[in-house]
DRENRO-766183 format. One record per atom (N, C-alpha, C): x, y, z; atom name; residue number from 1; chain. Coordinates in steps of 0.2 Angstrom, whole numbers, plus 5000, padded with zeros to 4 digits. Layout:
BEGIN
{xx=X; yy=Y; zz=Z; ropa=CA; kolza=NUM; figu=A}
...
This chain:
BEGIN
{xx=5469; yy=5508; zz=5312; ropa=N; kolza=1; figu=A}
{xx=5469; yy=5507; zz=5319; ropa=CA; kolza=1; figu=A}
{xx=5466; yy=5513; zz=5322; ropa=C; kolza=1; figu=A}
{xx=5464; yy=5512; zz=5328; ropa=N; kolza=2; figu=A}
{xx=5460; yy=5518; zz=5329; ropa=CA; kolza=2; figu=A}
{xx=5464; yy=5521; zz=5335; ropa=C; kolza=2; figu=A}
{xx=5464; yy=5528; zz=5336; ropa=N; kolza=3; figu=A}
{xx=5468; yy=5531; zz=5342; ropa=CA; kolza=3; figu=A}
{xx=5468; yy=5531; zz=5348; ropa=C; kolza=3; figu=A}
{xx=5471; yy=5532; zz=5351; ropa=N; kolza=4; figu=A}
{xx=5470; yy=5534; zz=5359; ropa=CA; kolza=4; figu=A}
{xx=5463; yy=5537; zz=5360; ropa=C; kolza=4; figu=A}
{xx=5462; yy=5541; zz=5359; ropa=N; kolza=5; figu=A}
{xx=5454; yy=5545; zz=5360; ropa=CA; kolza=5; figu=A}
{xx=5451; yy=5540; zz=5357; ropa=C; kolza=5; figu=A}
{xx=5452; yy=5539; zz=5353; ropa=N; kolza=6; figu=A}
{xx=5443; yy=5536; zz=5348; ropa=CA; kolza=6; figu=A}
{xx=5444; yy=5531; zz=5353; ropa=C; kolza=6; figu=A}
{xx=5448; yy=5525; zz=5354; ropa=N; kolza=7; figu=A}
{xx=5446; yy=5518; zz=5359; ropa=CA; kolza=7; figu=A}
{xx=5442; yy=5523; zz=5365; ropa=C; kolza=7; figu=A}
{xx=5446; yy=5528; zz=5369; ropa=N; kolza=8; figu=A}
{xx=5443; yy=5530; zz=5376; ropa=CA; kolza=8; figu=A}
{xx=5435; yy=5533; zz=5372; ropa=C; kolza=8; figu=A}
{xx=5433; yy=5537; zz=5369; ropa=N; kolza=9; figu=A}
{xx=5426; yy=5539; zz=5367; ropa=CA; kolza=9; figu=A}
{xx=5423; yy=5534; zz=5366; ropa=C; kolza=9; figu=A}
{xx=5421; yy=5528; zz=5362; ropa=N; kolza=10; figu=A}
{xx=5419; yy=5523; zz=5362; ropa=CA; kolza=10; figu=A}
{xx=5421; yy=5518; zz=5366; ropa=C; kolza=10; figu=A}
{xx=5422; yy=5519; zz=5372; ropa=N; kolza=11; figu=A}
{xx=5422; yy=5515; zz=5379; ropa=CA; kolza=11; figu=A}
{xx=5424; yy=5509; zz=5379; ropa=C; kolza=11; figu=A}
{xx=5432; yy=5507; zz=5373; ropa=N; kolza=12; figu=A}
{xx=5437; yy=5502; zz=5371; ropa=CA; kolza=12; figu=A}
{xx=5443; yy=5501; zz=5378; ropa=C; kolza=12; figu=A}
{xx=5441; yy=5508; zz=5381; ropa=N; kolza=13; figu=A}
{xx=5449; yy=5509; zz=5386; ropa=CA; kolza=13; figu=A}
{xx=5444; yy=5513; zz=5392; ropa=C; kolza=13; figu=A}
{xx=5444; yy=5508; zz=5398; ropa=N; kolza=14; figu=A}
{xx=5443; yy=5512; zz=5406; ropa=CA; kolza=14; figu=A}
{xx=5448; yy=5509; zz=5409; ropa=C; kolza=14; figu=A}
{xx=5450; yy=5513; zz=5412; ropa=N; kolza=15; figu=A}
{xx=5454; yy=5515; zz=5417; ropa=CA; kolza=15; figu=A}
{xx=5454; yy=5510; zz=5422; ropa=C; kolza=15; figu=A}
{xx=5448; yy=5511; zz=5424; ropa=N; kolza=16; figu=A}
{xx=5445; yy=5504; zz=5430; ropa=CA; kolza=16; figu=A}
{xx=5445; yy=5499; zz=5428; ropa=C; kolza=16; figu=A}
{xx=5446; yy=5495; zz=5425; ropa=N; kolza=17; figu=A}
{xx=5446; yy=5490; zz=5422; ropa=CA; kolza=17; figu=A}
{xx=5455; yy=5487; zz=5422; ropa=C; kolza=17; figu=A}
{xx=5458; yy=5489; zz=5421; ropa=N; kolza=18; figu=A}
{xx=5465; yy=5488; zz=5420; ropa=CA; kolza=18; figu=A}
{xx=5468; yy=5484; zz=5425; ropa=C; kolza=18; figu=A}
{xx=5472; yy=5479; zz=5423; ropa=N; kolza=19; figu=A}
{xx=5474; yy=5475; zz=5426; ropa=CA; kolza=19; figu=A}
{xx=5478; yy=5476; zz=5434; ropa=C; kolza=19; figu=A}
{xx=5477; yy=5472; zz=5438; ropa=N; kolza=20; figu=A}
{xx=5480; yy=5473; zz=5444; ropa=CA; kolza=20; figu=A}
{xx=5489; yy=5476; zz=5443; ropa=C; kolza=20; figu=A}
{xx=5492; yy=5478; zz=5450; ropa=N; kolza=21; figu=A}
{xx=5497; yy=5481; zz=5448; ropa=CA; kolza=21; figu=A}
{xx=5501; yy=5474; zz=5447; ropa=C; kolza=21; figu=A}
{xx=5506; yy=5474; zz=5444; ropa=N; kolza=22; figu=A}
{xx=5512; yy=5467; zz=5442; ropa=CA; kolza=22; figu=A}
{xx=5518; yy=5468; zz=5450; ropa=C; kolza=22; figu=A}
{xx=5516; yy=5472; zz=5453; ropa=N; kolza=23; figu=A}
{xx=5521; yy=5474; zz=5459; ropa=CA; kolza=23; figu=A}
{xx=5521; yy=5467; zz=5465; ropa=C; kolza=23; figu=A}
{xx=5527; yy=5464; zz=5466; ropa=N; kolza=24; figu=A}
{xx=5526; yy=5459; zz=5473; ropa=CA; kolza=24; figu=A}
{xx=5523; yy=5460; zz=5477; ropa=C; kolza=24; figu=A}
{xx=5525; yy=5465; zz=5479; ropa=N; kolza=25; figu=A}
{xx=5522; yy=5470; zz=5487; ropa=CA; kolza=25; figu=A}
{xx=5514; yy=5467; zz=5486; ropa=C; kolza=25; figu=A}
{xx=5512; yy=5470; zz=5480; ropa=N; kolza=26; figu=A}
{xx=5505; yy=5470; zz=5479; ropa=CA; kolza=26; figu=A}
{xx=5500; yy=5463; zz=5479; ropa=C; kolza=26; figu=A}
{xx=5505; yy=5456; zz=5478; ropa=N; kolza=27; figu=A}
{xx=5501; yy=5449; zz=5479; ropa=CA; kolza=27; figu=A}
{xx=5505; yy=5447; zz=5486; ropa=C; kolza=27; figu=A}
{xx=5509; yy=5449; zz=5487; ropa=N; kolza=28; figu=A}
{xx=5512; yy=5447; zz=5495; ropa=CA; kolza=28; figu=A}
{xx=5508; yy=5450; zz=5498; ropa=C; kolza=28; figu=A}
{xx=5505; yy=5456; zz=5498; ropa=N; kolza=29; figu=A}
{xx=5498; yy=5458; zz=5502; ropa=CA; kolza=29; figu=A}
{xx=5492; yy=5457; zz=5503; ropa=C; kolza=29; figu=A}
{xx=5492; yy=5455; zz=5496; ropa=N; kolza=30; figu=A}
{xx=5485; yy=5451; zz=5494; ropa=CA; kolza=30; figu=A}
{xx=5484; yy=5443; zz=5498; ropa=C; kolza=30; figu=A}
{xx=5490; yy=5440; zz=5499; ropa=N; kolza=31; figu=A}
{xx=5489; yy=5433; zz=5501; ropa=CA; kolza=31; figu=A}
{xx=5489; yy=5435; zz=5509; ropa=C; kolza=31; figu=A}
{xx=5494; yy=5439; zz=5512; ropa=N; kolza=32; figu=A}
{xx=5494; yy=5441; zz=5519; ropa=CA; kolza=32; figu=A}
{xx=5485; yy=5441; zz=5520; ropa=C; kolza=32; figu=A}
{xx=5484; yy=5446; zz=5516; ropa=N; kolza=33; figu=A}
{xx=5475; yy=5448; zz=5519; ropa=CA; kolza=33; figu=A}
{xx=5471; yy=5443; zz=5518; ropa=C; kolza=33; figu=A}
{xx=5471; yy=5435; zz=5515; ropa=N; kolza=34; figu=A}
{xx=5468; yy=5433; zz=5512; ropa=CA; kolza=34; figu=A}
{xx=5469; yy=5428; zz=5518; ropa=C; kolza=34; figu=A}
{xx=5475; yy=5427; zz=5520; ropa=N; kolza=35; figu=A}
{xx=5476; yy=5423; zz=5528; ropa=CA; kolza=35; figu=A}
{xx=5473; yy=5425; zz=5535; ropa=C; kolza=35; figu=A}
{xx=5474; yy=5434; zz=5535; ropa=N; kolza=36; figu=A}
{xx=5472; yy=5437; zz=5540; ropa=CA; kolza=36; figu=A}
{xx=5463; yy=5436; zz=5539; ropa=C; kolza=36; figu=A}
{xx=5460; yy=5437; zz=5533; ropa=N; kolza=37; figu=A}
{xx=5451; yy=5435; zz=5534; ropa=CA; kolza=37; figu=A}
{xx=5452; yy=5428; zz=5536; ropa=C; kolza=37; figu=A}
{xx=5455; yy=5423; zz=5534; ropa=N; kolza=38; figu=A}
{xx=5452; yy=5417; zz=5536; ropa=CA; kolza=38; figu=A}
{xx=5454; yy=5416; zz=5544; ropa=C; kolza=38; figu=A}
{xx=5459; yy=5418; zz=5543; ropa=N; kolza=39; figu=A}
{xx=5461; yy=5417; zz=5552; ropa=CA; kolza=39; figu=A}
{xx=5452; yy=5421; zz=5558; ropa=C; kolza=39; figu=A}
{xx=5453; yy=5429; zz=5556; ropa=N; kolza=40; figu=A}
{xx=5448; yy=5429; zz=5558; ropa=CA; kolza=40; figu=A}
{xx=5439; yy=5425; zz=5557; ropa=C; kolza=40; figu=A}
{xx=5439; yy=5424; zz=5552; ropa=N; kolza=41; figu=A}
{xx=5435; yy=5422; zz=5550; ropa=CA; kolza=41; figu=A}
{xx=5433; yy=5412; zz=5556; ropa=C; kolza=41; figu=A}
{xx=5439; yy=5411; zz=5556; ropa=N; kolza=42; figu=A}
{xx=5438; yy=5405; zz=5562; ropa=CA; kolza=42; figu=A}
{xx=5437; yy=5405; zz=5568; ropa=C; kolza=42; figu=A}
{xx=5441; yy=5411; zz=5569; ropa=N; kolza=43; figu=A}
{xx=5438; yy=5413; zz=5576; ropa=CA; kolza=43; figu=A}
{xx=5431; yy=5417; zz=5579; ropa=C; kolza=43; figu=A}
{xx=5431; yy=5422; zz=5573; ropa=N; kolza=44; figu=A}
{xx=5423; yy=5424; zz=5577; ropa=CA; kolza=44; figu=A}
{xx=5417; yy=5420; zz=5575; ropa=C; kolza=44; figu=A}
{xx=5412; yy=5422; zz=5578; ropa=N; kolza=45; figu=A}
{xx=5404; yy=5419; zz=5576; ropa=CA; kolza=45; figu=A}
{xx=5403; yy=5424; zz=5568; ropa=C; kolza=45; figu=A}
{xx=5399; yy=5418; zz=5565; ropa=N; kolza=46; figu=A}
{xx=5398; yy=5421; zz=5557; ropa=CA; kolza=46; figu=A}
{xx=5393; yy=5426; zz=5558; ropa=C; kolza=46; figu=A}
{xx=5389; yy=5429; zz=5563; ropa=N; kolza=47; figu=A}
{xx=5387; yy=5437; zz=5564; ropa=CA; kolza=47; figu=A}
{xx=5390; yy=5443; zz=5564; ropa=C; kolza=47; figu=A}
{xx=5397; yy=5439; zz=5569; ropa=N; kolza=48; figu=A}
{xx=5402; yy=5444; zz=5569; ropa=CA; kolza=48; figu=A}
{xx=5407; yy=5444; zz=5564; ropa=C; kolza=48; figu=A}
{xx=5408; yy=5442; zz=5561; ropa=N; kolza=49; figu=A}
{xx=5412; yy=5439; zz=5554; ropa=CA; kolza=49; figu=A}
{xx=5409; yy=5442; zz=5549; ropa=C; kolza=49; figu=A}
{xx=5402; yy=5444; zz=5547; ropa=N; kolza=50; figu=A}
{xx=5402; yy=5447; zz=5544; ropa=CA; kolza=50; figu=A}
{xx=5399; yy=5457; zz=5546; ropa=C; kolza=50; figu=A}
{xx=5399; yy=5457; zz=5550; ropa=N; kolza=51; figu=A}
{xx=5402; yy=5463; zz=5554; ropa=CA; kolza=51; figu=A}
{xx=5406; yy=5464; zz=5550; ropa=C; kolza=51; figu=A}
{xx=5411; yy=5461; zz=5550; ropa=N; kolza=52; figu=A}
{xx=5418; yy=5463; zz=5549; ropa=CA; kolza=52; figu=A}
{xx=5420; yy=5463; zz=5542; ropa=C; kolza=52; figu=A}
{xx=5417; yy=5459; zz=5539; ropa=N; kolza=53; figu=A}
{xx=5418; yy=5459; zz=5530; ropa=CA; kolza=53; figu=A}
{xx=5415; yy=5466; zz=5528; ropa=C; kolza=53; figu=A}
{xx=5410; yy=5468; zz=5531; ropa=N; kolza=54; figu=A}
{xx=5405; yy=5475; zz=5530; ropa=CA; kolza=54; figu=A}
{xx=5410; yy=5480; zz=5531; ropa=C; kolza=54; figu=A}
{xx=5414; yy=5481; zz=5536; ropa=N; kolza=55; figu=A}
{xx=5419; yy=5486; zz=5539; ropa=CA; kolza=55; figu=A}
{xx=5424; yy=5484; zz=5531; ropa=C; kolza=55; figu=A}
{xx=5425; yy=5479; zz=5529; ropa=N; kolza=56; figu=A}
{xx=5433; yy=5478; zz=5525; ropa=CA; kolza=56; figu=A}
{xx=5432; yy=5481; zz=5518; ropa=C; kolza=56; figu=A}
{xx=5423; yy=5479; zz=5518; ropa=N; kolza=57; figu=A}
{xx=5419; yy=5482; zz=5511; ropa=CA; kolza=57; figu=A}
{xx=5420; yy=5489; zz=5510; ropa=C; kolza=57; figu=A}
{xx=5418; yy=5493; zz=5516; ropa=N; kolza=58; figu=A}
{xx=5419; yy=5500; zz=5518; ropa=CA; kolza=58; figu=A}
{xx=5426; yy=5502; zz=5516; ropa=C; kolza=58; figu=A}
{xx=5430; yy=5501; zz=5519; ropa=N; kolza=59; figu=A}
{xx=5437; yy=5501; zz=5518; ropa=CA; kolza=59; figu=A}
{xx=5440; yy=5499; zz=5510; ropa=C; kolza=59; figu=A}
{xx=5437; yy=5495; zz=5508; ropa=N; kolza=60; figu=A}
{xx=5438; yy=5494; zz=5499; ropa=CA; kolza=60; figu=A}
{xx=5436; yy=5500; zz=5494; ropa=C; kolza=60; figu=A}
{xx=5429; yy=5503; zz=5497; ropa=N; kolza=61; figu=A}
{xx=5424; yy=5507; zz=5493; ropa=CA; kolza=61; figu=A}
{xx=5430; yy=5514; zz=5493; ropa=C; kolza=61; figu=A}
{xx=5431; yy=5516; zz=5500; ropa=N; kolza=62; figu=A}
{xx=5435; yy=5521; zz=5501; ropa=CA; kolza=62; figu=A}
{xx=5441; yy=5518; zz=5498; ropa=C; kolza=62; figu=A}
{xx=5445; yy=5517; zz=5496; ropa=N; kolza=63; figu=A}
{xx=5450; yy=5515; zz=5491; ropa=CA; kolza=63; figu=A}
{xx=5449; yy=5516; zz=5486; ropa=C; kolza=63; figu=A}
{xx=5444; yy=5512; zz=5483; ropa=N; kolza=64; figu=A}
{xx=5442; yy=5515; zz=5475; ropa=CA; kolza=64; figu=A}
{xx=5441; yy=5520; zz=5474; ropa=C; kolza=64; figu=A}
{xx=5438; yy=5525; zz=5480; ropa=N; kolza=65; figu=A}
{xx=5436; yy=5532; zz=5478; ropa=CA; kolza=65; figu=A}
{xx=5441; yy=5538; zz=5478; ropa=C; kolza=65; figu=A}
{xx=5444; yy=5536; zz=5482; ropa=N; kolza=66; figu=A}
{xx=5452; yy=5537; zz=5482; ropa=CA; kolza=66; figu=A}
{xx=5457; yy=5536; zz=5475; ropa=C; kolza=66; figu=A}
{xx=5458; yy=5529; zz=5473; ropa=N; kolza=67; figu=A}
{xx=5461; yy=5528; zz=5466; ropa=CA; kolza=67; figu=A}
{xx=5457; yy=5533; zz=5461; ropa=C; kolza=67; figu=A}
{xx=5451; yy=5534; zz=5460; ropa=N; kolza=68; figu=A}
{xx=5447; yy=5536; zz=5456; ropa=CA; kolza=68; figu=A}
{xx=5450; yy=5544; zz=5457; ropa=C; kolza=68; figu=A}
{xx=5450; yy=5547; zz=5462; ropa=N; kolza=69; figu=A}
{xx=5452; yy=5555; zz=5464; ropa=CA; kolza=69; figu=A}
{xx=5460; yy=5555; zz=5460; ropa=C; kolza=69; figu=A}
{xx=5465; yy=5551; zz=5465; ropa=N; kolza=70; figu=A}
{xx=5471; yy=5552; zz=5462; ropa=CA; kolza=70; figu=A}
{xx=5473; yy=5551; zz=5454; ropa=C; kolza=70; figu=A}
{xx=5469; yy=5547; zz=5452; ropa=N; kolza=71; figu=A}
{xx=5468; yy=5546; zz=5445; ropa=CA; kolza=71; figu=A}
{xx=5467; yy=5554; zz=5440; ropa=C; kolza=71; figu=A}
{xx=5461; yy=5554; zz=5442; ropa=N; kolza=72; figu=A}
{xx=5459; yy=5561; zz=5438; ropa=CA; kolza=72; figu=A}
{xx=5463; yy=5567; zz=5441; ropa=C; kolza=72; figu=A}
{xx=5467; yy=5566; zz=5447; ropa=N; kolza=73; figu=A}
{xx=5470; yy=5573; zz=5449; ropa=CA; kolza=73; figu=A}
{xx=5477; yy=5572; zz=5443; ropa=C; kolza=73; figu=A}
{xx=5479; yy=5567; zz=5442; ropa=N; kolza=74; figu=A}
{xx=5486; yy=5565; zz=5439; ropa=CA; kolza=74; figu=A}
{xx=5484; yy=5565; zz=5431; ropa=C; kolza=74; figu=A}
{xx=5479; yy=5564; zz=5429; ropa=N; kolza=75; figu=A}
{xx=5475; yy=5565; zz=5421; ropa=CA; kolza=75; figu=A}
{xx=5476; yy=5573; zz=5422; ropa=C; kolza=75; figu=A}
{xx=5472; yy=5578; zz=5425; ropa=N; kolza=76; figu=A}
{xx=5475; yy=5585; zz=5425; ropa=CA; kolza=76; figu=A}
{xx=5481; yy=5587; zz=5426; ropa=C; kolza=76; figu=A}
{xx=5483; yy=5584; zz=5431; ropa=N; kolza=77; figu=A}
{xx=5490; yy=5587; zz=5432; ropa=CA; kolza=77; figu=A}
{xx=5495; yy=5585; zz=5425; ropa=C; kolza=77; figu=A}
{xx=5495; yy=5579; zz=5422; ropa=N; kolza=78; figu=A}
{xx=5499; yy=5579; zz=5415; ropa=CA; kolza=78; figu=A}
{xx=5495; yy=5582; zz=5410; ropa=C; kolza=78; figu=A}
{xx=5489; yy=5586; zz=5408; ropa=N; kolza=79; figu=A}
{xx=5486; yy=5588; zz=5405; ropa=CA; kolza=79; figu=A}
{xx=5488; yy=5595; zz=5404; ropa=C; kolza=79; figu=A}
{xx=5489; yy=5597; zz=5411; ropa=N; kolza=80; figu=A}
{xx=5491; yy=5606; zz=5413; ropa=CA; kolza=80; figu=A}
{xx=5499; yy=5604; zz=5410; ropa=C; kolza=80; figu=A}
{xx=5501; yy=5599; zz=5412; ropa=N; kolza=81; figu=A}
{xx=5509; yy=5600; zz=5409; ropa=CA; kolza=81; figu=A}
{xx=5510; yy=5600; zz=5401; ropa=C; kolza=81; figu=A}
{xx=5506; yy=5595; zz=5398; ropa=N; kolza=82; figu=A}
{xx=5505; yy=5597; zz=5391; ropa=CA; kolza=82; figu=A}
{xx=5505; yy=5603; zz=5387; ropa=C; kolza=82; figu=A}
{xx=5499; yy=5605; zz=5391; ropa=N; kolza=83; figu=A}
{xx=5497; yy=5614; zz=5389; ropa=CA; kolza=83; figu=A}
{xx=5503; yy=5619; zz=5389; ropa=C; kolza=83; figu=A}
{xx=5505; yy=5617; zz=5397; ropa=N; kolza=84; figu=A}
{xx=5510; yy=5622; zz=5396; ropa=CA; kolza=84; figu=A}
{xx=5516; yy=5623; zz=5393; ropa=C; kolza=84; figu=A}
{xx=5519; yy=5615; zz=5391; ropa=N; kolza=85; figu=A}
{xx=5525; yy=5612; zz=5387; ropa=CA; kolza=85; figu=A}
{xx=5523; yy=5616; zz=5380; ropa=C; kolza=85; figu=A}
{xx=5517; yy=5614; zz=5377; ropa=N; kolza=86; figu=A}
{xx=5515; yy=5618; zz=5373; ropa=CA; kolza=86; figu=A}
{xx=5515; yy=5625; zz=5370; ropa=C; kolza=86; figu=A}
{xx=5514; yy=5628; zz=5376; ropa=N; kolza=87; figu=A}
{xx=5513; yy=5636; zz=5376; ropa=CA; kolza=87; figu=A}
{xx=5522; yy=5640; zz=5374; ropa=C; kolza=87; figu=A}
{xx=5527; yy=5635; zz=5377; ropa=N; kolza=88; figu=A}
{xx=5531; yy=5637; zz=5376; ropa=CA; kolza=88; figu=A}
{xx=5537; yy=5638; zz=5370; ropa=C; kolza=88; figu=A}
């Protein structure tokens, strides 16, 4: 069986990829926004609607870049607690 590291160096294990969180909050969200695009989505003109899907797109990319940030600040941060656990 192969390690932790070996799956991540041969690009068995990304981070990205990993399944959505299991959290309530998180599908009772999901469905809330799912009602809120279609609602708007009847009311405005499909010009405007997609205006708008553009702004939600934008708003998606800036999240992931963000996850991806807090990601690797929290990969450090327990990595420096290793070292240090270590040192002692």
């Amino acid at each position: 069986m192969e390690t932790f590291l070996e799956q991540l160096y041969y690009g068995k294990i990304n981070p990205s990829e990993r399944p959505v969180p299991d959290s309530p909050d998180y599908f009772s969200l999901n469905r809330e926004i799912a009602l809120e695009t279609e609602q708007w989505r009847k009311r405005l003109p499909e010009t405007e609607f997609k205006q708008l899907e553009r702004l939600l797109d934008l708003f998606d990319q800036m999240i992931s870049v963000q996850a991806a940030s807090s990601y690797m600040h929290g990969f450090r941060d327990g990595a420096k607690l290793i070292v240090e656990v270590s040192m002692k």
